[in-house]
N, C-alpha and C positions, 0 to 999 in steps of 0.2 A: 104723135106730133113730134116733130124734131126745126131745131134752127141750128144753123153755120152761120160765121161771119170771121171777119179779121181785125185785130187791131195794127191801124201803120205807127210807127215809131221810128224816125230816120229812117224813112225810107225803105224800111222792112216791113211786109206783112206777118204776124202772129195769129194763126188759124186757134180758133175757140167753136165751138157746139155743146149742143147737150138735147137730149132727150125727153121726155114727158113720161113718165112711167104712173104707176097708183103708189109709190111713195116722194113723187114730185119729179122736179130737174133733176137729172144725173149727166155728168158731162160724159162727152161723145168722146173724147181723148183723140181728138187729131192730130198726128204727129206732126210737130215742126219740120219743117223743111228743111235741106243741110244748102239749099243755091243760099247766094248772095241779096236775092230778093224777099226771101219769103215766101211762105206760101198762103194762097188767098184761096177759099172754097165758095164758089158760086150757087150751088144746089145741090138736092136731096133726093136718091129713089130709097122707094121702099118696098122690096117685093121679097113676100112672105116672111115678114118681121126682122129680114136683114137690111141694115142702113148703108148704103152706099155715098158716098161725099165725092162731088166732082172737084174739080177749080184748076185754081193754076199757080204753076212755082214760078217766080223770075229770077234769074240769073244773069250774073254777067253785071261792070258797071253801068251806074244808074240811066249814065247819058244812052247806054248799048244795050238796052235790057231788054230779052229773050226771053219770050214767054211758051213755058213748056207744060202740056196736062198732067194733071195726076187722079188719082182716083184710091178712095181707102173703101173699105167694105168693113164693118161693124159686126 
């Protein structure tokens, strides 16, 4: 079992996860994003015990904000 999510703060997303192991929660280490928006991860595959994290970065100001995919693999 794995969960993602974001915290916004002004207007910034800060991508968090973590895993479920047999010695509990261990965080997923999703890298920040270097856009002006943040980055925000929407969902989870899992095929053959590698975690892949989709979502999305924005960039660009807030009124003009460009929403570009990303993807990390675990």
């Amino acid at each position: 079992m794995a969960v993602v999510g974001a915290a916004g703060t002004g207007g910034v997303y800060r991508p968090t996860g973590a895993r479920l192991t047999h010695r509990g929660w261990e965080p997923l280490d999703v890298p920040q994003s270097t856009t002006a928006g943040g980055r925000r991860p929407s969902g989870i595959v899992n095929v053959a015990g590698r975690l892949t994290v989709v979502g999305t970065d924005y960039d660009g100001p807030a009124d003009e904000r460009v929403q570009l995919p990303f993807s990390v693999t675990r």
